[in-house]
C-alpha positions in Angstrom: 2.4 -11.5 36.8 0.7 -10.0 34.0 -0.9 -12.3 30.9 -0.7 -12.1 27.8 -4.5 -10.7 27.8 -4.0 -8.0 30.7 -0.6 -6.9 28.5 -2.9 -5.7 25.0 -5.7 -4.7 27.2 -3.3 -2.4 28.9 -1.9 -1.1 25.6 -5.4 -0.4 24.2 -6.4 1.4 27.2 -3.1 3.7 26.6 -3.0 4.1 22.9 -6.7 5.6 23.3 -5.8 7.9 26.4 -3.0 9.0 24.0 -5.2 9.3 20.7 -7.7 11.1 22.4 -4.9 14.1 23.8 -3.6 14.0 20.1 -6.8 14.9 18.5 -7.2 17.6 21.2 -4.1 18.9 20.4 -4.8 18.8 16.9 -8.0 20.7 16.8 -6.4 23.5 17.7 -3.5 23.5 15.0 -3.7 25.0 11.2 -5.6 23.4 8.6 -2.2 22.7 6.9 0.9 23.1 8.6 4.1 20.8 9.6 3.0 20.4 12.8 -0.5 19.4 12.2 1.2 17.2 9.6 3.2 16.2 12.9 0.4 15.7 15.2 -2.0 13.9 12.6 0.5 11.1 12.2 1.0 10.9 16.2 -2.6 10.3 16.2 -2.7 8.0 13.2 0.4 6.2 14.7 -2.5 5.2 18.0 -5.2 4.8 16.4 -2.8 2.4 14.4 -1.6 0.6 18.3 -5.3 0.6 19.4 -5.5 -1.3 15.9 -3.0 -3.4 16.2 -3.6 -4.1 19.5 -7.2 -5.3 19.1 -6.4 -7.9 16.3 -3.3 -9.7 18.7 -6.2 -10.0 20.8 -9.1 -11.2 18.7 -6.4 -13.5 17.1 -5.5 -14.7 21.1 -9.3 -15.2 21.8 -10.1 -16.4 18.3 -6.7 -19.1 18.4 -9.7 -21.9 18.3 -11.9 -20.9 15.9 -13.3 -22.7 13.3 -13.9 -20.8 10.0 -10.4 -20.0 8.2 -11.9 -17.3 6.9 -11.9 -15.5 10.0 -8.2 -16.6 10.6 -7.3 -15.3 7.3 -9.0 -11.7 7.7 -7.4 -10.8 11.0 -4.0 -12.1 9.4 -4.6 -9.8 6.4 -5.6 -7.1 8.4 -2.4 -7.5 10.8 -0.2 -7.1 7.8 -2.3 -4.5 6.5 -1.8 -2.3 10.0 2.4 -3.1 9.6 2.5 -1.8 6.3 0.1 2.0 7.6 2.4 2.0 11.0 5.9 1.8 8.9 4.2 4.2 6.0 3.5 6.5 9.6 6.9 6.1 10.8 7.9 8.2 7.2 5.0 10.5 7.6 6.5 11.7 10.9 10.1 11.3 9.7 9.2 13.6 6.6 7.2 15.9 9.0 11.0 16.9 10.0 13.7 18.9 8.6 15.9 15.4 8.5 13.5 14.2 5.8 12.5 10.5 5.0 15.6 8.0 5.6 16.0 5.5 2.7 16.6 1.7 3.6 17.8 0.7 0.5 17.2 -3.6 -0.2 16.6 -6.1 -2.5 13.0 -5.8 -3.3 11.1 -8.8 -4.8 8.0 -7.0 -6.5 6.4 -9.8 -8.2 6.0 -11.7 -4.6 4.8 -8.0 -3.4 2.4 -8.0 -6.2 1.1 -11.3 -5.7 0.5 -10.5 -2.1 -1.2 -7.2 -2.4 -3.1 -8.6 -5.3 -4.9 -11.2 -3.2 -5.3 -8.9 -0.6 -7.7 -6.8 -2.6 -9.6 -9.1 -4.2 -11.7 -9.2 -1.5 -12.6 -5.8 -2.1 -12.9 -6.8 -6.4 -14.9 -9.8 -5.4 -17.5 -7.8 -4.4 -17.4 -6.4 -7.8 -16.6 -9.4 -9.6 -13.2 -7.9 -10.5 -10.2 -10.3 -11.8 -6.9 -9.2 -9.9 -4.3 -11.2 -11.5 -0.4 -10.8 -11.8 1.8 -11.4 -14.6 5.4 -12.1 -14.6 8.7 -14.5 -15.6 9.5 -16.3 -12.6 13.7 -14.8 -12.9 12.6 -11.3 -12.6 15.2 -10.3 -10.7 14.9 -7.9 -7.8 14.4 -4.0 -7.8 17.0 -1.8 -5.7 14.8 -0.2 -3.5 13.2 0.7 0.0 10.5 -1.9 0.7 8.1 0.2 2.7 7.5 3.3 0.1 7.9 0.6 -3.3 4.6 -1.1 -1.0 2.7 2.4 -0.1 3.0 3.5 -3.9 1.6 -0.2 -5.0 -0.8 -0.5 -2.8 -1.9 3.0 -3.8 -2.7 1.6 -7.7 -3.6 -1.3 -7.3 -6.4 0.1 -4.5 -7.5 2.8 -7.2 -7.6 0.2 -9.8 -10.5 -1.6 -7.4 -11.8 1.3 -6.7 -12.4 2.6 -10.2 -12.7 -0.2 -12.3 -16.7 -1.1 -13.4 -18.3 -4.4 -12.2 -17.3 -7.8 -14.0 -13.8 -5.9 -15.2 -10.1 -7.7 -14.7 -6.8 -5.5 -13.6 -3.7 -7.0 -14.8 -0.1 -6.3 -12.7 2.8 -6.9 -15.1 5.8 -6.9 -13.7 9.0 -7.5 -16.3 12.7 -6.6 -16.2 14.2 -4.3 -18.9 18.3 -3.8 -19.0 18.6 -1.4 -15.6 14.9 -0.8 -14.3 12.0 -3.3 -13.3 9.1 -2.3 -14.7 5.3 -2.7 -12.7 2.2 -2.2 -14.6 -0.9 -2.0 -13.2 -3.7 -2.0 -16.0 -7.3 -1.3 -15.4 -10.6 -1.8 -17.9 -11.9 1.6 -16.1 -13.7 4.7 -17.4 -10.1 6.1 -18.8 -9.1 10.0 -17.5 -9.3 12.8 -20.4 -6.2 14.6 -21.4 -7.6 17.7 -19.1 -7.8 15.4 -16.0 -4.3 13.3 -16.9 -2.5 17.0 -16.9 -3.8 17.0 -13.1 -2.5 13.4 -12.3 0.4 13.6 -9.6 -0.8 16.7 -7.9 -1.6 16.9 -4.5 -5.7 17.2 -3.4 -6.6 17.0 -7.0 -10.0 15.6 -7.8 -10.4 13.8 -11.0 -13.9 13.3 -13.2 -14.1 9.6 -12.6 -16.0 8.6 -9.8 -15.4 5.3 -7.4 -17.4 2.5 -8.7 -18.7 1.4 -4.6 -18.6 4.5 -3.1 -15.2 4.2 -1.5 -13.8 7.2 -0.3 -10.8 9.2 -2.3 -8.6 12.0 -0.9 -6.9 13.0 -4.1 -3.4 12.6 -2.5 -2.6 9.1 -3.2 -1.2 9.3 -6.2 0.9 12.8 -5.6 2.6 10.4 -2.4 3.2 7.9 -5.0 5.2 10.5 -7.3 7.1 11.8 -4.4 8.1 8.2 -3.3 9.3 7.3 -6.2 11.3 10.8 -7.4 13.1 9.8 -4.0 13.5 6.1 -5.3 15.6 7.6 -8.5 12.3 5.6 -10.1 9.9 7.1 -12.3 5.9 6.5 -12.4 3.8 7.9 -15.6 -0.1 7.0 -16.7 -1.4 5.8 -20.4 -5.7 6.4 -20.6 -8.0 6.5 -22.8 -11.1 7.6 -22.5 -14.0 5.1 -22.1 -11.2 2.3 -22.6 -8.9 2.0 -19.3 -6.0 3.0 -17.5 -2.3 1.7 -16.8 -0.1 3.3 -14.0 3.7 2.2 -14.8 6.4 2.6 -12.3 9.8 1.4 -12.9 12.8 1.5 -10.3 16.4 0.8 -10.3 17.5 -2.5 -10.9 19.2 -5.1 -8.4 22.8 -5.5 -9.6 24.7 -8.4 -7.1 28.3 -6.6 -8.3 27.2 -3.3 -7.0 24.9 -3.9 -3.8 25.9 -7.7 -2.5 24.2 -11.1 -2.8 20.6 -11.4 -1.6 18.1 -14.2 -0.8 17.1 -15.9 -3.5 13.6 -14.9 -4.9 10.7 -17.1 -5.8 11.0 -19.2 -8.7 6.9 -19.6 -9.8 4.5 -18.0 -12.3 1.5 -17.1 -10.3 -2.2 -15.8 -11.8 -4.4 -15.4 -8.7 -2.7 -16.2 -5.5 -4.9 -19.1 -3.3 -3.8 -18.6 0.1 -3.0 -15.8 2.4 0.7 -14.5 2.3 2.1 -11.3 4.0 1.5 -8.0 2.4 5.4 -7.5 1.5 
């Protein structure tokens, strides 16, 4: 009978036999097509198992361990690998002619915002950047599909970290106007001119300011984002100013009971800087 141990080691072993025949197959596909689109998620969607994988087994070995810290970073990096393998799932669903399937929910985004808010601050700490979140604790929900409302906020938030000089804050206000909940995600950045805002939202397009770390960027992120939320029946625009900061606004439908059902209640608190490790969303 196989253990626990012998099941993941098994399913690492697989997902890199698998990985390995993807990026073969890849190689020899066009720079951009829809089935290198394809195959690149198939490949992402291992790497993502051989991932996975690994941390249910650190986490296993690790059960005993005394530093919370390391208990805390495999959890966060656990939900970090749910939310790439479900933003995947779409990738390979939009890589078809049926398109990207909406799951339409209640969606929570000041809990979502808390939660990817102390995920990153590991990342701002290093910078000595403030992540907080701002909201009323009866913001009600947004009408929405919980996987692409979590790709496009983890895509601002991550830029606002990524962008944002040493010894800065980034604010997430979240707030409910009369049919649309409102996120903003406010940086103290460099600002984008007017010539780089008329490029925001456009696929592989590079923008003057630099990463503040030297994290990567692939000039994508934010064109996703605009696609997700067209999709959503949302809307997403920027407000800069040069040498003064940036704030990314999306707003999406709102949650109405009489229309869509009763959902689970939401959380009733005001938080400024979460304290202990939740899920991503």
């Amino acid at each position: 009978m196989h253990t626990p141990l012998d099941r993941i080691t098994s399913s690492i072993a697989n997902a890199h036999a698998e990985l390995e025949e993807a990026l073969l197959e890849l190689e020899k596909l066009p720079a951009v097509s829809q089935g290198s689109v394809g195959f690149a998620a198939h490949a992402l969607n291992n790497f993502l198992t051989v991932t996975g994988a690994t941390v249910e087994l650190l986490q296993l070995s690790l059960a005993d361990h005394p530093n919370q810290e390391v208990h805390k970073g495999l959890a966060s990096l656990e939900r970090a690998t749910v939310l790439m393998s479900h933003t995947v799932t779409q990738l390979l669903t939009s890589s078809t002619e049926a398109g990207i399937k909406l799951r339409l929910e209640a969606v929570h985004l000041p809990l979502m915002a808390q939660r990817f808010s102390f995920f990153y601050q590991r990342s701002a700490d290093r910078k000595k950047i403030r992540c907080l979140t701002e909201f009323s604790g009866d913001t009600p929900p947004a009408w929405s599909d919980r996987v692409m409302v979590a790709a496009v906020l983890d895509n601002l938030i991550s830029n606002a970290v990524k962008y944002s000089p040493h010894g800065k804050e980034i604010r997430i206000q979240i707030f409910a106007q009369p049919d649309v909940i409102v996120c903003n995600v406010r940086d103290q950045g460099p600002g984008l001119s007017p010539e780089d805002q008329s490029k925001l939202f456009q696929r592989g397009s590079r923008l003057t300011p630099q990463p503040t770390g030297g994290e990567p960027s692939t000039g994508f992120g934010l064109a996703v984002a605009k696609e997700f939320m067209d999709k959503l029946g949302g809307t997403i625009s920027c407000e800069s100013t040069l040498g003064v900061g940036s704030c990314f606004s999306f707003s999406l439908p709102r949650y109405q009971e009489e229309l869509h059902g009763k959902h689970p209640a939401g959380p009733n608190h005001k938080s400024v800087e979460p304290k202990q490790t939740p899920k991503l969303w």
